[in-house]
C-alpha positions in Angstrom: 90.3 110.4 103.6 90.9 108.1 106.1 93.1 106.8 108.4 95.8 109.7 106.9 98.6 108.1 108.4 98.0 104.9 106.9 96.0 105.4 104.0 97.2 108.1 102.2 100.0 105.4 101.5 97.3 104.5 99.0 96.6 107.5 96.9 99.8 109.2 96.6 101.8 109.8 93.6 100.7 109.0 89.9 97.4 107.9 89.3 97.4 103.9 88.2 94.5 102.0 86.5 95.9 98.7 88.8 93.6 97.3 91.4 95.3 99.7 93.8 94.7 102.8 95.0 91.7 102.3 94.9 88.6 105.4 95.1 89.1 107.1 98.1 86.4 106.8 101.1 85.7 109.7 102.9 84.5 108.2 106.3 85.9 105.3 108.2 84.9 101.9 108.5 83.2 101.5 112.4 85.8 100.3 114.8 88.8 101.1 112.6 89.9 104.0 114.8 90.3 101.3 117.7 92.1 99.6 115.2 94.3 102.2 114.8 95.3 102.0 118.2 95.6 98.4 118.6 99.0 97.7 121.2 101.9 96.6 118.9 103.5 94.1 121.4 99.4 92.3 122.5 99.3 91.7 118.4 102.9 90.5 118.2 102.6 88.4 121.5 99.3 86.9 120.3 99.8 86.4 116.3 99.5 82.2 115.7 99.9 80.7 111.8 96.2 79.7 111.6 96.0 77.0 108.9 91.2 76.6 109.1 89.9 79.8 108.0 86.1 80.5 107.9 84.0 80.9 104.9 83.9 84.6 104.5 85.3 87.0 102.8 87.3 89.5 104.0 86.5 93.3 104.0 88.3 95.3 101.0 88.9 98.0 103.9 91.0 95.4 105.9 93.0 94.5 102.8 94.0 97.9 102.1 95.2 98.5 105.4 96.8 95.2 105.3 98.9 96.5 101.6 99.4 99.7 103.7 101.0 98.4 106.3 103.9 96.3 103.8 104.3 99.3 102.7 105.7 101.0 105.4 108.2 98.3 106.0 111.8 99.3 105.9 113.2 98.9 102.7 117.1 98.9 101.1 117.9 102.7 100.3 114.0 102.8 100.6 113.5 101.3 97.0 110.7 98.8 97.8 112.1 96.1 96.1 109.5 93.6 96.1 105.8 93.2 94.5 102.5 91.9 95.6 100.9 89.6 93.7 97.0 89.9 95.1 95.4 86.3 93.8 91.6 87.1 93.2 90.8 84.0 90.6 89.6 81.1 92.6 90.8 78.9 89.6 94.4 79.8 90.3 94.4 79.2 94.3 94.2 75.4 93.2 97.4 75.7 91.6 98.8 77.9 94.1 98.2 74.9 96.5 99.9 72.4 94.1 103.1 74.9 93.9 103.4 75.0 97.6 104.0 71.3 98.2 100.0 70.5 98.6 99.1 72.3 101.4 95.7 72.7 101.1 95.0 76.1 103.3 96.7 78.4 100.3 93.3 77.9 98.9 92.6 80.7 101.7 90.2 83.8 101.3 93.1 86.1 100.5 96.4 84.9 99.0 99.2 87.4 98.9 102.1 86.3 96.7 105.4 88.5 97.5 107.5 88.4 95.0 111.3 90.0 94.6 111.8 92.7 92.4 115.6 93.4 92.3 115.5 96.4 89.4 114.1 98.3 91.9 116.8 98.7 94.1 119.2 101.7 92.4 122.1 100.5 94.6 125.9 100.5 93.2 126.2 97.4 94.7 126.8 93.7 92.9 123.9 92.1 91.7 124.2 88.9 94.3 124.0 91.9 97.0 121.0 93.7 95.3 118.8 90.3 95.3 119.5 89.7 98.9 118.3 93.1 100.0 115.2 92.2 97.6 114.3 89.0 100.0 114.9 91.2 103.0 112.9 93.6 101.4 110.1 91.3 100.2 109.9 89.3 103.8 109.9 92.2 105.3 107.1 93.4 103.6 105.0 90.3 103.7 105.9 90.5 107.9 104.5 93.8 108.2 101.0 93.0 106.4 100.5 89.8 109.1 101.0 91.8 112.0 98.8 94.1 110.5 96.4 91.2 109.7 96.4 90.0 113.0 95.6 93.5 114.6 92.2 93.7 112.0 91.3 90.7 113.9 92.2 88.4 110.9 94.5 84.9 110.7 97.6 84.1 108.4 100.1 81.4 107.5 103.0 82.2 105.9 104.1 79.8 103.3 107.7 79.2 102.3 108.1 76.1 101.0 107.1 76.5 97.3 108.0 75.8 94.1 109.2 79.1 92.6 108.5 78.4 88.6 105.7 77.4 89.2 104.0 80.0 90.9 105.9 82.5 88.5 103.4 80.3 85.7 100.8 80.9 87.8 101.0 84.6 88.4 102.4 85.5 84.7 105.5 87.1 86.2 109.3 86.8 86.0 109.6 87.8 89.9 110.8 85.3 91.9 108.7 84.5 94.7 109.6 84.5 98.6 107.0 83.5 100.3 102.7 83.5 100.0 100.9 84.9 102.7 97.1 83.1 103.4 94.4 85.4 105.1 91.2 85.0 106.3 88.7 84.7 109.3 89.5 82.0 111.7 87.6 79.2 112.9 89.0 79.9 116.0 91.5 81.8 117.4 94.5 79.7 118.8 96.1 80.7 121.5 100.3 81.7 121.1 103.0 78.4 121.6 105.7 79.2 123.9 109.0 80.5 122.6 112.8 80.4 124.0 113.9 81.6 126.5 115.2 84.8 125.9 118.3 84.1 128.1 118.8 81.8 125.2 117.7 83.6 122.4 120.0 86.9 122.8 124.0 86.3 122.8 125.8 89.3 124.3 128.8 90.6 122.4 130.9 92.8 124.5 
Protein backbone atom coordinates (compact mmCIF):
# COMPACT_ATOMS: atom_id res chain seq x y z
CA UNK A 1 0.00 0.00 0.00
CA UNK A 2 1.00 3.27 -0.69
CA UNK A 3 1.91 6.28 0.50
CA UNK A 4 1.20 4.58 4.30
CA UNK A 5 1.16 7.73 5.89
CA UNK A 6 -1.37 9.18 3.85
CA UNK A 7 -3.21 6.44 2.34
CA UNK A 8 -3.84 4.14 4.78
CA UNK A 9 -6.29 7.00 5.87
CA UNK A 10 -8.24 5.24 3.06
CA UNK A 11 -8.61 1.67 4.00
CA UNK A 12 -8.85 1.67 7.58
CA UNK A 13 -11.73 0.58 9.72
CA UNK A 14 -14.99 -1.09 8.41
CA UNK A 15 -15.23 -2.08 5.02
CA UNK A 16 -17.89 0.45 2.98
CA UNK A 17 -19.51 -0.30 -0.48
CA UNK A 18 -19.30 3.97 -0.90
CA UNK A 19 -17.08 5.20 -3.65
CA UNK A 20 -14.39 5.40 -1.01
CA UNK A 21 -11.84 3.36 0.07
CA UNK A 22 -11.38 2.43 -2.86
CA UNK A 23 -9.14 -1.18 -3.87
CA UNK A 24 -5.89 -0.75 -2.69
CA UNK A 25 -2.85 -0.26 -5.25
CA UNK A 26 0.18 -1.80 -4.43
CA UNK A 27 2.74 0.42 -6.24
CA UNK A 28 2.85 4.15 -6.41
CA UNK A 29 1.83 6.42 -9.06
CA UNK A 30 5.51 7.93 -10.74
CA UNK A 31 6.45 11.07 -9.14
CA UNK A 32 4.22 10.74 -6.13
CA UNK A 33 7.07 10.21 -3.71
CA UNK A 34 8.29 13.76 -4.76
CA UNK A 35 5.00 14.62 -3.99
CA UNK A 36 5.19 13.46 -0.87
CA UNK A 37 7.88 15.78 -0.11
CA UNK A 38 6.58 18.72 -1.66
CA UNK A 39 7.72 22.00 0.90
CA UNK A 40 4.55 23.04 2.90
CA UNK A 41 5.25 26.85 3.01
CA UNK A 42 6.48 26.89 -1.44
CA UNK A 43 2.65 25.29 -1.81
CA UNK A 44 1.13 27.71 0.75
CA UNK A 45 3.10 30.78 -0.64
CA UNK A 46 2.21 29.78 -4.24
CA UNK A 47 -1.58 28.44 -3.98
CA UNK A 48 -3.82 31.21 -6.37
CA UNK A 49 -7.99 30.53 -6.74
CA UNK A 50 -7.73 29.58 -10.37
CA UNK A 51 -11.19 30.20 -11.87
CA UNK A 52 -10.06 28.46 -16.32
CA UNK A 53 -9.34 24.95 -15.77
CA UNK A 54 -8.20 22.76 -18.72
CA UNK A 55 -10.13 20.01 -20.36
CA UNK A 56 -8.83 16.98 -18.53
CA UNK A 57 -9.60 14.97 -16.13
CA UNK A 58 -8.00 14.59 -13.11
CA UNK A 59 -6.16 11.37 -11.91
CA UNK A 60 -8.33 9.19 -9.29
CA UNK A 61 -4.73 8.82 -7.49
CA UNK A 62 -4.66 12.72 -7.00
CA UNK A 63 -8.16 12.70 -5.68
CA UNK A 64 -7.62 10.26 -3.07
CA UNK A 65 -4.72 12.00 -1.83
CA UNK A 66 -6.64 15.17 -2.04
CA UNK A 67 -9.82 13.18 0.42
CA UNK A 68 -6.74 12.09 2.44
CA UNK A 69 -5.37 15.04 3.15
CA UNK A 70 -9.14 16.66 4.66
CA UNK A 71 -8.91 14.09 6.55
CA UNK A 72 -6.14 14.77 8.54
CA UNK A 73 -7.43 18.18 9.33
CA UNK A 74 -7.90 18.95 12.92
CA UNK A 75 -11.26 18.30 13.98
CA UNK A 76 -13.53 19.24 17.42
CA UNK A 77 -12.82 16.34 20.00
CA UNK A 78 -11.50 14.63 16.66
CA UNK A 79 -15.19 13.82 15.55
CA UNK A 80 -14.89 14.84 11.82
CA UNK A 81 -17.88 16.65 11.75
CA UNK A 82 -18.38 17.38 8.26
CA UNK A 83 -19.07 15.20 4.81
CA UNK A 84 -17.86 15.37 1.35
CA UNK A 85 -20.17 15.38 -1.15
CA UNK A 86 -17.83 14.15 -4.40
CA UNK A 87 -20.16 15.46 -7.62
CA UNK A 88 -19.40 12.96 -10.46
CA UNK A 89 -22.80 13.61 -12.71
CA UNK A 90 -22.03 16.28 -15.16
CA UNK A 91 -25.91 16.93 -15.20
CA UNK A 92 -25.73 18.17 -11.70
CA UNK A 93 -22.53 20.65 -12.07
CA UNK A 94 -25.08 22.87 -14.06
CA UNK A 95 -27.11 23.25 -11.19
CA UNK A 96 -24.38 23.43 -8.84
CA UNK A 97 -23.41 26.62 -10.93
CA UNK A 98 -26.97 28.04 -10.72
CA UNK A 99 -26.81 27.47 -6.63
CA UNK A 100 -23.61 29.34 -6.40
CA UNK A 101 -24.82 32.72 -7.70
CA UNK A 102 -23.89 31.74 -11.54
CA UNK A 103 -20.45 31.44 -11.50
CA UNK A 104 -19.72 29.43 -14.20
CA UNK A 105 -16.18 27.64 -13.19
CA UNK A 106 -18.24 25.21 -10.51
CA UNK A 107 -18.87 23.41 -13.74
CA UNK A 108 -15.08 22.39 -12.90
CA UNK A 109 -13.44 18.79 -13.47
CA UNK A 110 -13.86 18.02 -9.76
CA UNK A 111 -16.47 19.49 -7.50
CA UNK A 112 -16.16 18.86 -3.80
CA UNK A 113 -19.22 19.90 -1.87
CA UNK A 114 -18.36 20.12 2.12
CA UNK A 115 -21.06 19.85 3.95
CA UNK A 116 -21.70 20.10 7.95
CA UNK A 117 -22.54 17.19 9.81
CA UNK A 118 -23.24 18.37 13.43
CA UNK A 119 -24.49 14.63 14.93
CA UNK A 120 -21.08 13.77 14.63
CA UNK A 121 -19.62 15.81 17.14
CA UNK A 122 -20.37 13.78 20.73
CA UNK A 123 -19.67 17.02 22.64
CA UNK A 124 -21.82 17.99 25.94
CA UNK A 125 -21.91 21.20 24.60
CA UNK A 126 -25.18 23.35 23.31
CA UNK A 127 -26.28 22.73 20.00
CA UNK A 128 -25.44 26.48 18.65
CA UNK A 129 -21.79 25.52 19.90
CA UNK A 130 -21.78 22.02 18.26
CA UNK A 131 -22.70 23.58 14.68
CA UNK A 132 -20.02 26.05 14.89
CA UNK A 133 -17.28 23.55 15.53
CA UNK A 134 -19.05 21.63 12.42
CA UNK A 135 -18.11 24.89 10.06
CA UNK A 136 -14.71 24.91 11.63
CA UNK A 137 -14.52 21.48 11.15
CA UNK A 138 -15.91 21.37 7.56
CA UNK A 139 -13.62 24.57 6.29
CA UNK A 140 -11.03 23.13 7.76
CA UNK A 141 -11.32 20.16 5.93
CA UNK A 142 -12.11 21.57 2.60
CA UNK A 143 -8.58 23.96 3.40
CA UNK A 144 -6.57 21.02 3.85
CA UNK A 145 -7.61 19.17 0.44
CA UNK A 146 -6.55 22.71 -1.61
CA UNK A 147 -3.24 22.78 -0.22
CA UNK A 148 -3.04 19.35 -0.97
CA UNK A 149 -4.41 20.11 -4.46
CA UNK A 150 -2.08 22.61 -5.13
CA UNK A 151 0.96 20.49 -4.06
CA UNK A 152 -0.34 17.52 -6.87
CA UNK A 153 0.13 20.33 -9.15
CA UNK A 154 -3.61 20.93 -9.55
CA UNK A 155 -5.86 24.49 -9.27
CA UNK A 156 -8.97 25.29 -6.98
CA UNK A 157 -11.48 28.02 -6.18
CA UNK A 158 -13.15 27.86 -3.22
CA UNK A 159 -16.78 28.86 -3.40
CA UNK A 160 -18.77 30.46 -0.63
CA UNK A 161 -21.31 32.32 -1.83
CA UNK A 162 -24.17 29.73 -2.47
CA UNK A 163 -27.43 29.03 -1.97
CA UNK A 164 -27.57 26.35 0.72
CA UNK A 165 -31.24 24.68 -0.15
CA UNK A 166 -30.50 24.45 -3.14
CA UNK A 167 -27.44 22.56 -3.25
CA UNK A 168 -28.93 20.31 -0.33
CA UNK A 169 -31.70 19.56 -3.56
CA UNK A 170 -28.95 18.98 -5.59
CA UNK A 171 -26.91 16.58 -3.55
CA UNK A 172 -30.10 14.64 -1.86
CA UNK A 173 -28.81 15.59 1.67
CA UNK A 174 -30.00 17.39 4.79
CA UNK A 175 -26.30 18.67 5.50
CA UNK A 176 -25.93 22.16 5.26
CA UNK A 177 -23.31 23.18 3.03
CA UNK A 178 -20.20 25.48 3.75
CA UNK A 179 -18.53 25.91 0.95
CA UNK A 180 -17.72 23.88 -2.73
CA UNK A 181 -14.32 23.37 -3.63
CA UNK A 182 -13.60 23.37 -7.78
CA UNK A 183 -10.51 21.29 -9.01
CA UNK A 184 -8.86 20.76 -12.01
CA UNK A 185 -5.78 21.35 -14.37
CA UNK A 186 -5.04 24.92 -15.11
CA UNK A 187 -4.79 26.84 -18.11
CA UNK A 188 -2.04 28.45 -16.62
CA UNK A 189 -0.67 28.82 -13.52
CA UNK A 190 -1.10 32.41 -11.97
CA UNK A 191 1.38 33.66 -10.08
CA UNK A 192 0.42 34.58 -5.99
CA UNK A 193 -1.24 38.48 -5.34
CA UNK A 194 0.47 40.18 -2.56
CA UNK A 195 -0.88 40.00 0.92
CA UNK A 196 -0.61 42.44 4.15
CA UNK A 197 1.88 43.30 5.64
CA UNK A 198 2.35 41.17 8.36
CA UNK A 199 3.25 44.18 10.75
CA UNK A 200 -0.42 44.68 9.99
CA UNK A 201 -1.77 41.43 10.05
CA UNK A 202 -0.59 40.19 13.64
CA UNK A 203 -1.75 42.44 16.84
CA UNK A 204 0.42 41.63 19.86
CA UNK A 205 -1.36 41.07 23.13
CA UNK A 206 0.93 41.43 26.03
Amino acid sequence: MYPSDIFSRLYSGEESDKVYPKEVIEEAPEGVEDILQTNLFNVMLNRRSQRKFENKEVEDWKMEMIFAAADTAPTAGGFQGFEIFHVKKPELKPKLVEAANKQPYVNAPEVLVFCMNPDRVKLNFPQEIIRKFSVQDATLAAAYAQLAAHALGLSTVWIGMIDEKKVMEILGTELVPSSILCIGYPQKMLQPKPKRNLLDLIHIVQ
